[in-house]
ROKE-386251 format. One line per 10 residues: number of its first residue (from 0); for each residue x negated, y negated, z of N, C-alpha, C. Coordinates in Angstrom, 2 decimals. Atoms other than C-alpha are relative to their C-alpha. Last residue first. Layout:
<recs>
NUM = X/Y/Z/X/Y/Z/X/Y/Z  ...
</recs>
This chain:
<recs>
224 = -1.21/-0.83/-0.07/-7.14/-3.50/10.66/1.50/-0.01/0.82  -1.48/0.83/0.58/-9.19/-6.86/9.67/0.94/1.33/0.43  -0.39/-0.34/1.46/-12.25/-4.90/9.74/0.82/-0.13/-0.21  1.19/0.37/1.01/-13.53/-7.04/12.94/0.41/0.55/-1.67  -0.56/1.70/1.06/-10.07/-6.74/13.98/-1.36/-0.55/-0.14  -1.07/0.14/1.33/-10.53/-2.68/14.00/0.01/-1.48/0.10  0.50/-0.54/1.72/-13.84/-2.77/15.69/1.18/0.09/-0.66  0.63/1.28/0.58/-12.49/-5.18/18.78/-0.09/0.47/-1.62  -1.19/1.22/0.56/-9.76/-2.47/19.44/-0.89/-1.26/-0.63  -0.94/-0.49/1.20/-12.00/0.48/19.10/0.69/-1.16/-0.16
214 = 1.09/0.32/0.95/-15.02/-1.08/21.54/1.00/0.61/-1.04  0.20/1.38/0.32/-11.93/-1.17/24.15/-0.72/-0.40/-1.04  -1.75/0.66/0.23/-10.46/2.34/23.81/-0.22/-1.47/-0.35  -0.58/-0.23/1.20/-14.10/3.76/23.59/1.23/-0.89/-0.61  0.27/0.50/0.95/-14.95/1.82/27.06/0.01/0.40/-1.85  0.16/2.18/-0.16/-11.96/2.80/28.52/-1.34/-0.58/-0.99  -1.34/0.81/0.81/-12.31/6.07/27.44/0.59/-1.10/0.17  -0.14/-0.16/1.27/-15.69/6.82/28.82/0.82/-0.85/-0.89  0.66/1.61/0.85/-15.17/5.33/32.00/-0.38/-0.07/-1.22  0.81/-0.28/1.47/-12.70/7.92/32.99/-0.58/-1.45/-0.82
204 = -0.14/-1.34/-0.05/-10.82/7.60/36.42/-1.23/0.63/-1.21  -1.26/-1.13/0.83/-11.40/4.00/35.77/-0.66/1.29/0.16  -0.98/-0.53/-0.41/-12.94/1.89/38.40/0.85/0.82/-0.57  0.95/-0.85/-1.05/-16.19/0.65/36.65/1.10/0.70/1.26  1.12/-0.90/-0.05/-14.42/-0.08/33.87/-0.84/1.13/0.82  -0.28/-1.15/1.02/-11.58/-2.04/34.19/-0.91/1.03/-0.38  -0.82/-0.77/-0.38/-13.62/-3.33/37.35/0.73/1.15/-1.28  0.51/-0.37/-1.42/-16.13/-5.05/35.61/1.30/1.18/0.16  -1.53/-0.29/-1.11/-15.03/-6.01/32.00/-0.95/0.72/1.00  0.60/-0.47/-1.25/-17.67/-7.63/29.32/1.16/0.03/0.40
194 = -0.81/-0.26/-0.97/-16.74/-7.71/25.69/-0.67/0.56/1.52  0.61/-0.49/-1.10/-18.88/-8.64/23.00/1.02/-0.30/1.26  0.71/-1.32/0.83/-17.03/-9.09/19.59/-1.07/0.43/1.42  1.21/-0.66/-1.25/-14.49/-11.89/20.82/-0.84/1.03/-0.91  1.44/0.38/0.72/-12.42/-12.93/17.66/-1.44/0.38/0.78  0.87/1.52/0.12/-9.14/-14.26/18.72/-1.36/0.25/-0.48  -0.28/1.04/1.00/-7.87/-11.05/18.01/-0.34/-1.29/-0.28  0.44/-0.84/1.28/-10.19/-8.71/19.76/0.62/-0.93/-1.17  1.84/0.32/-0.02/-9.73/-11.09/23.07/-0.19/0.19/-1.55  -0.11/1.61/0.54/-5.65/-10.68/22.64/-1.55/-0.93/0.05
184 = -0.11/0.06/1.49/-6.19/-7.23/21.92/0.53/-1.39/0.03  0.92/-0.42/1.13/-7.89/-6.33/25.23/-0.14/-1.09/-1.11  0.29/1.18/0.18/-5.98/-7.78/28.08/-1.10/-0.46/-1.65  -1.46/1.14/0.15/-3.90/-4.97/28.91/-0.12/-1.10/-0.43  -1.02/-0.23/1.18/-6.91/-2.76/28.17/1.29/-0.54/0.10  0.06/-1.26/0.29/-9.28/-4.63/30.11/1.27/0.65/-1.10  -0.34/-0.20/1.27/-10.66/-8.19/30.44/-0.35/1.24/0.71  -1.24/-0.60/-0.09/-9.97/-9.94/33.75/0.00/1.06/-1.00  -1.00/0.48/-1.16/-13.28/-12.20/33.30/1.60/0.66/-0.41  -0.02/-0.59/-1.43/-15.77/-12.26/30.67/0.94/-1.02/1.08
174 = -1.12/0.98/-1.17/-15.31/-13.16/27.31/-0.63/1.27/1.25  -0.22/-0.67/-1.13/-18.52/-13.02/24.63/1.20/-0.71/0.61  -0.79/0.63/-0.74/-19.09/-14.54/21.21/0.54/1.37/0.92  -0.34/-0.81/-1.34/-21.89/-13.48/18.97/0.85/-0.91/1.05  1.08/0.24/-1.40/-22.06/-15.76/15.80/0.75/0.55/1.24  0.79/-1.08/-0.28/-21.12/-14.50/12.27/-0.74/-0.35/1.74  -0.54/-1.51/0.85/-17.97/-16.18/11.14/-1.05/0.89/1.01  1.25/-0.54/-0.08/-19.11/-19.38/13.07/0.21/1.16/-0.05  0.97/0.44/0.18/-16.06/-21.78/12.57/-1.70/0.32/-0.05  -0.26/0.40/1.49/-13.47/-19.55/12.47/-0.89/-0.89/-0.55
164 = 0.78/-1.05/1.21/-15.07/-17.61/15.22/0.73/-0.66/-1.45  1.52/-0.10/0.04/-15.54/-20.53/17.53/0.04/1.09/-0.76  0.71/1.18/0.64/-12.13/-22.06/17.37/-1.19/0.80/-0.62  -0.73/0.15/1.31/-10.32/-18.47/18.05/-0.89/-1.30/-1.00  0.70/-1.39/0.91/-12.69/-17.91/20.74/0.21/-0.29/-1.08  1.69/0.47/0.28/-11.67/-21.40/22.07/-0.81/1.15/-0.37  0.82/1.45/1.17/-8.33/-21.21/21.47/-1.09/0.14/-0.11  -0.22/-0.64/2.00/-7.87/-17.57/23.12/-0.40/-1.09/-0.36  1.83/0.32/0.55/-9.06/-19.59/27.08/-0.06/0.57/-1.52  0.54/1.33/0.63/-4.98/-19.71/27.31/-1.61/-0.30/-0.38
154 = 0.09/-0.24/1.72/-4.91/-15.87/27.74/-0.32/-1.11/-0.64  -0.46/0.89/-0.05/-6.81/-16.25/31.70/0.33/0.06/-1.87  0.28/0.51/1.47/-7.44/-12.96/32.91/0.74/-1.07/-0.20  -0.83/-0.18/1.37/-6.48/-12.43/36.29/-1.03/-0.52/-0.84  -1.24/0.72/0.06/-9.28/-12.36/39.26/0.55/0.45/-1.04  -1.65/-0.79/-0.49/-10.94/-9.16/40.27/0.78/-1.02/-0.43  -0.86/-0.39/1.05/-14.32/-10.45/40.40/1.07/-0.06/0.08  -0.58/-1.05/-0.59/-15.59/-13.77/41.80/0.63/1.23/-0.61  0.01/-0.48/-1.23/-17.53/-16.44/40.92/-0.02/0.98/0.94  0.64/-0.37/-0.83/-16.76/-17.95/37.55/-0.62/0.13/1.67
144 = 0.99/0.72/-0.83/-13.60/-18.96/37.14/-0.99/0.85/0.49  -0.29/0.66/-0.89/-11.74/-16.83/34.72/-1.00/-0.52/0.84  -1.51/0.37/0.12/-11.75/-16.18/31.01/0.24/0.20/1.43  -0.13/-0.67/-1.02/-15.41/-17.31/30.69/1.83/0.14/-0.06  -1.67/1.11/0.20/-15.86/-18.17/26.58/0.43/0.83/1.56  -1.31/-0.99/-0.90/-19.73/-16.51/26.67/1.26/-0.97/0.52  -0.63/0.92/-1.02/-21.59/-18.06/23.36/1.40/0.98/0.88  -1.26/-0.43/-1.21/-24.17/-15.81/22.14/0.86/-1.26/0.48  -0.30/-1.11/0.09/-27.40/-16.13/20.04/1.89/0.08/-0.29  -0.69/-0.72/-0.90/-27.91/-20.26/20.73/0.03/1.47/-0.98
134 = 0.76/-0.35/-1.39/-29.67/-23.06/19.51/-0.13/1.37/0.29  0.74/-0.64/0.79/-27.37/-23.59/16.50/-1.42/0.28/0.58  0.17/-1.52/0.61/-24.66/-23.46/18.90/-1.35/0.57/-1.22  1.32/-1.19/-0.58/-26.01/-26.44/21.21/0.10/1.28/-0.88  0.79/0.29/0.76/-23.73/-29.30/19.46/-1.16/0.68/0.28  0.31/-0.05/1.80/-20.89/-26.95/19.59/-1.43/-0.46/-0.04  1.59/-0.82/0.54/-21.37/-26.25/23.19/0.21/-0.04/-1.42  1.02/0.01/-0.74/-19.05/-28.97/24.80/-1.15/0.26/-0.28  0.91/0.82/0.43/-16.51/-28.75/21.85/-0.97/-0.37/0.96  0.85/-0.87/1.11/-15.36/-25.50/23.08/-0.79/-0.97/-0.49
124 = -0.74/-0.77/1.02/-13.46/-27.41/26.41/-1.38/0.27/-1.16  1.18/0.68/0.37/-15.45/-27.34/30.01/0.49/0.72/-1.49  -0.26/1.79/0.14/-12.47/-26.07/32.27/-0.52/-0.54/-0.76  -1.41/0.00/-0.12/-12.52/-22.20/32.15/0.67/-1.82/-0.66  -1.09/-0.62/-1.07/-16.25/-22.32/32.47/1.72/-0.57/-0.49  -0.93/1.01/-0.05/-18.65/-22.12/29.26/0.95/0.56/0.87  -1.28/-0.54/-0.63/-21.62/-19.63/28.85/0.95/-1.41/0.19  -0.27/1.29/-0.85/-24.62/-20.50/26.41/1.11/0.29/0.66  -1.25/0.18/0.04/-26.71/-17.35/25.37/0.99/-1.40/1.03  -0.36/1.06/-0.52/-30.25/-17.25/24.06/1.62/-0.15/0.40
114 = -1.25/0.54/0.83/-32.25/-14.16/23.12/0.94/-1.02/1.37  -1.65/-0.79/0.19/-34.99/-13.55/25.23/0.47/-0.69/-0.94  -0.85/-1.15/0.46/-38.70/-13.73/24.38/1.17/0.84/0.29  0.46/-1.19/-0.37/-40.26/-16.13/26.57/0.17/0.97/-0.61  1.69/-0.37/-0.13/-40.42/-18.60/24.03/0.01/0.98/0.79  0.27/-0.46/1.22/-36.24/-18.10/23.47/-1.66/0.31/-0.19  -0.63/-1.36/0.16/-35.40/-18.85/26.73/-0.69/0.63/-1.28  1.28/-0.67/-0.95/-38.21/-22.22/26.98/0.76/1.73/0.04  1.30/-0.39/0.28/-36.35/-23.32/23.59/-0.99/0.91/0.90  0.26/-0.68/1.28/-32.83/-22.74/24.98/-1.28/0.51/-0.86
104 = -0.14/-1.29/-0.89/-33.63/-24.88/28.21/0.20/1.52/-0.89  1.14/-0.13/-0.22/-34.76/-27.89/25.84/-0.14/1.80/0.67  1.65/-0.34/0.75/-32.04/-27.84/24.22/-0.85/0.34/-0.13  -0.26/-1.16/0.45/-29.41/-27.41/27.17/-0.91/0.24/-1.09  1.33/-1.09/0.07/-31.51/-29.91/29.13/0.30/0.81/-0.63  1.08/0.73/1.07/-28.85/-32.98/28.98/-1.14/0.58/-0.01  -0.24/0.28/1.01/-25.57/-30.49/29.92/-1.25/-1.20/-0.70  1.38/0.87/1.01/-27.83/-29.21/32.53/0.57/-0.44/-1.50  0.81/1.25/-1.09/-25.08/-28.40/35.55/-1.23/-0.27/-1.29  -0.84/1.13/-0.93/-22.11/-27.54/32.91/-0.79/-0.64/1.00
94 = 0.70/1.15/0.40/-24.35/-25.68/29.94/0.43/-1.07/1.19  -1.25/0.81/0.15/-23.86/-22.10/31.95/-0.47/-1.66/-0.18  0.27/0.96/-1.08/-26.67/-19.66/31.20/1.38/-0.69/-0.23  -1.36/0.63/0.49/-27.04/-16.18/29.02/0.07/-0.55/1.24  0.03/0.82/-1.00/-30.79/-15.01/29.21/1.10/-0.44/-0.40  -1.19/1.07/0.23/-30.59/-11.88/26.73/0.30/-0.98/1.27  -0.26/0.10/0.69/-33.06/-9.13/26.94/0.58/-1.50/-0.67  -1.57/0.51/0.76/-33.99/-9.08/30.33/-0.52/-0.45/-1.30  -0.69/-0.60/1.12/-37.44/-7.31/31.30/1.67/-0.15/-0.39  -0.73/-1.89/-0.08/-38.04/-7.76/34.41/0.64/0.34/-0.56
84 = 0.74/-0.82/-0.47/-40.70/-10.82/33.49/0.61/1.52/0.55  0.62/-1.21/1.35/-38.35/-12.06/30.99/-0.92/0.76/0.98  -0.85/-1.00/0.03/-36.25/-13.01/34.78/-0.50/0.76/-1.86  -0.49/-1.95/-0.89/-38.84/-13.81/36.35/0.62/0.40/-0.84  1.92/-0.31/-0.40/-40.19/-16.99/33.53/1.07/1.79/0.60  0.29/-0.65/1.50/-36.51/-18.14/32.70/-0.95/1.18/0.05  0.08/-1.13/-0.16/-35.70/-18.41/36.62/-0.20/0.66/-1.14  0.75/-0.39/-0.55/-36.21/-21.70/37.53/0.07/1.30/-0.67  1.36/0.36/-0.22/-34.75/-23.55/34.80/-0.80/1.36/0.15  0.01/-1.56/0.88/-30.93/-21.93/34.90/-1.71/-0.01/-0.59
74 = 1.07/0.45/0.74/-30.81/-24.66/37.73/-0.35/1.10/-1.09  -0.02/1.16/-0.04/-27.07/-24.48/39.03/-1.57/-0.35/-0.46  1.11/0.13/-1.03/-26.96/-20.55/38.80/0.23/-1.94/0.07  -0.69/1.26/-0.88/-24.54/-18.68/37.40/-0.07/-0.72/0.75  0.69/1.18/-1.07/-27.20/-16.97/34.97/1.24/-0.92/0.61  -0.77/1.23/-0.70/-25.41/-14.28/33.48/-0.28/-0.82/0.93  -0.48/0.76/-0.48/-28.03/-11.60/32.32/1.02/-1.23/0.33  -0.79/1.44/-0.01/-27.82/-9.68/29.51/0.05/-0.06/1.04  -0.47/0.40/-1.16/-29.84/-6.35/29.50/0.22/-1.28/-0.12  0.16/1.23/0.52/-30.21/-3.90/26.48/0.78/-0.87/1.07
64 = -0.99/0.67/0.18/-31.04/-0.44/27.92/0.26/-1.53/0.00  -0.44/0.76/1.45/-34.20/1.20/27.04/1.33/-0.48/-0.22  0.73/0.37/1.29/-36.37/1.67/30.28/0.76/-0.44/-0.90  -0.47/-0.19/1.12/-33.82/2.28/33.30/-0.70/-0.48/-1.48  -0.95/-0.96/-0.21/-35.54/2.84/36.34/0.86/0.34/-1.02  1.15/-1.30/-0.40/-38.33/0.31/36.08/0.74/1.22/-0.02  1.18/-0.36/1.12/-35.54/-2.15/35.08/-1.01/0.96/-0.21  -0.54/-0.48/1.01/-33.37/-1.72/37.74/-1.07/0.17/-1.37  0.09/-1.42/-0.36/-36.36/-2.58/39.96/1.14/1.17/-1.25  1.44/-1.37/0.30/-36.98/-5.46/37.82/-0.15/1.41/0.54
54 = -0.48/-0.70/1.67/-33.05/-6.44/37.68/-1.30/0.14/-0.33  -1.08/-1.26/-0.22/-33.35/-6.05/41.65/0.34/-0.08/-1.34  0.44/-0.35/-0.43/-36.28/-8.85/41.97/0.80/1.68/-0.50  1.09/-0.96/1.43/-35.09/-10.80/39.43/-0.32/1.37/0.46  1.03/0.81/1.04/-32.09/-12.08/41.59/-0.61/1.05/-0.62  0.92/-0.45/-0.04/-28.57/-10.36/43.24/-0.93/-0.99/-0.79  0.10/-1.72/0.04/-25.39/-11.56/44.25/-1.46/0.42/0.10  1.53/-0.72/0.16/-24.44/-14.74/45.91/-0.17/1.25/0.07  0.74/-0.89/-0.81/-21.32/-16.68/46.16/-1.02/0.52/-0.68  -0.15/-0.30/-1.50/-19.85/-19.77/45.92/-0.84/0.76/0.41
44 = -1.66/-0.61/-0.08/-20.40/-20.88/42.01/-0.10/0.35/1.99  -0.74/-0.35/0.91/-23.13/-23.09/41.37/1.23/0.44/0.06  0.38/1.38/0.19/-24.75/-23.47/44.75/1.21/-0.31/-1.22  -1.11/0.39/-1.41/-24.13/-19.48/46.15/-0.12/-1.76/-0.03  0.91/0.90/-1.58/-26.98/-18.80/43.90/0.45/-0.65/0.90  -0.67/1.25/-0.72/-25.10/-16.19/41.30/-0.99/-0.37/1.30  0.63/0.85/-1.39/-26.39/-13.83/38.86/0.36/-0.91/0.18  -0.63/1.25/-0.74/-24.13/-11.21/37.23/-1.31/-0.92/1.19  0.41/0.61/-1.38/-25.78/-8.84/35.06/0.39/-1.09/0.35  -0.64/1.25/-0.32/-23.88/-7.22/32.01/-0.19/-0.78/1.56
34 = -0.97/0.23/-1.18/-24.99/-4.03/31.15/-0.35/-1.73/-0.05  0.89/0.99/-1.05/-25.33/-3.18/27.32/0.35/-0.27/1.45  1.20/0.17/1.12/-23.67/-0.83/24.75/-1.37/-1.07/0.98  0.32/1.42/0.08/-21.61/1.27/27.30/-1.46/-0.72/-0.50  -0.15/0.76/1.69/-21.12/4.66/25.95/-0.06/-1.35/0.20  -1.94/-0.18/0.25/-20.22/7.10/29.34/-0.03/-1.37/-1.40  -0.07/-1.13/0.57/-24.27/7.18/29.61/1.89/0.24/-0.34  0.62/-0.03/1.20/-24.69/3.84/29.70/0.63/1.41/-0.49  -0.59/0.81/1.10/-21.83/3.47/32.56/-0.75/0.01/-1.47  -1.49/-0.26/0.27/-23.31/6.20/34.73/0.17/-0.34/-1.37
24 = 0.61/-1.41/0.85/-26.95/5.13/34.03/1.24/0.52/-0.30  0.72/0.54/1.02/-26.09/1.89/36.04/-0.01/1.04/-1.24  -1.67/0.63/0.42/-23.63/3.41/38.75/-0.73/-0.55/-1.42  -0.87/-1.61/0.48/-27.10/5.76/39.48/1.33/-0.92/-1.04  0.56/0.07/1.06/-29.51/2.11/39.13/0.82/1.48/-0.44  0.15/0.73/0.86/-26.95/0.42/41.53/-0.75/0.94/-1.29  0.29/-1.17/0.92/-26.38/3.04/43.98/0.17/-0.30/-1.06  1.15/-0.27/-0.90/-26.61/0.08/47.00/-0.39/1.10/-0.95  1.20/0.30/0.25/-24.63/-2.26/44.40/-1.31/1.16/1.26  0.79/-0.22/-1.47/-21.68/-0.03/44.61/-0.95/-0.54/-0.04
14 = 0.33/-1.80/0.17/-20.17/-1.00/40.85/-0.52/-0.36/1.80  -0.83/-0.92/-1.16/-17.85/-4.45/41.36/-0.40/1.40/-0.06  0.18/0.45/-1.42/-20.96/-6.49/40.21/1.04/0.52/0.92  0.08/-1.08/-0.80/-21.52/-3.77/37.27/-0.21/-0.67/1.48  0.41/0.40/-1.17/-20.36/-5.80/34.83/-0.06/0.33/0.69  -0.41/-0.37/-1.69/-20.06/-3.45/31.95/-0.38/-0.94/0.72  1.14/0.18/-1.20/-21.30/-4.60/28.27/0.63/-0.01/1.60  -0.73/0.15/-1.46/-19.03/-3.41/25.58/-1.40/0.19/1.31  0.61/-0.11/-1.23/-20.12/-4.42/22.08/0.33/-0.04/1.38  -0.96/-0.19/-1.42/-18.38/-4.65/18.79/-1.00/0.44/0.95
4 = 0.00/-2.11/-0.10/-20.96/-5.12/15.85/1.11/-0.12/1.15  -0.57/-0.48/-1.27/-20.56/-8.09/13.52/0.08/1.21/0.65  1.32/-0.31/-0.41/-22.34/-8.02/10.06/0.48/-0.46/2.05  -0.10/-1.22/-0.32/-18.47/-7.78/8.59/-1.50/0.65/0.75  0.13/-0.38/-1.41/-17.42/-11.01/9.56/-0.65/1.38/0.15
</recs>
């Protein structure tokens, strides 16, 4: 496990989106390894945040930070093309409305030049995206219904981290949803190694030490400590 890095990527859909690229710079500069873009098309999940348009302006504003999208979109299609065009890193999609395109939808991610990530909701069990992982970067294990922030963390979604790192020692596995330091070390133990948290984050007195505190607990059960 030991070519694993710990990674804390901020969701910055509960930051002020009107002082988006300041709340942006914030969180890099207080040690966060990537941000963590939430897109939603009010089809998919309910509601509706932002498109390409506002992770190219971000983009223009922030040159060298490594950008994961969250496509929560119901066609994760349309938007391969824009969204390498403003410079995302990492196209991470949900397999549940194209479970017979996830293949294909992987290849056209990967030609533009992102890295590939497959997201899974609450309900849709681990064996869903097995036969896509050798496709794939990233698999994000949601630990609550995509949508909305602020909900609880869900601990029962552990199996399916737990599945997916005993079976793929070395492959990037994300949770998003509730995760902060009360919710940490049962992520870190099952195996997570990219950690997204909104609020815990972007609401602490000190965003520093939150994300230190959190990228410490994954890095000790990566070295077994």
């Amino acid at each position: 496990m030991s070519s694993l890095k710990a990674r804390i990527g901020p969701s910055i859909l509960n930051a002020d989106l009107s002082q988006l690229h300041e709340e942006s710079q914030k969180l890099l500069d207080n040690g966060a390894d990537y941000l963590h873009l939430d897109v939603m098309d009010g089809a998919f999940v309910p509601n509706l945040t932002f498109g390409h348009p506002v992770v190219k302006c971000l983009r223009n504003k922030i040159k060298d930070a490594f950008f994961e999208t969250h496509m929560m979109v119901q066609n994760p299609q349309q938007w391969i093309e824009p969204m390498a065009d403003a410079g995302v890193q990492q196209y991470t999609f949900h397999i549940e409305p194209v479970m017979n395109s996830v293949t294909e939808i992987c290849r056209k991610v990967r030609d533009a030049g992102m890295k590939v990530g497959l997201a899974i909701k609450p309900g849709t069990p681990v064996d869903a995206v097995q036969r896509y992982i050798d496709n794939a970067d990233m698999v994000l294990v949601m630990t609550v219904e995509p949508g909305f922030g602020g909900q609880s963390f869900m601990a029962d979604m552990m199996p399916k981290v737990q599945w997916l790192r005993e079976n793929y020692p070395s492959l990037d596995i994300e949770v998003d949803g509730g995760v902060g330091l009360g919710t940490i070390e049962q992520c870190s133990k099952a195996g997570a190694n990219m950690i997204v948290a909104g609020t815990a984050i972007i609401r602490a007195d000190d965003q520093a030490t939150v994300i230190r505190n959190l990228r410490s607990s994954v890095q000790n059960a990566i070295e077994g400590k």
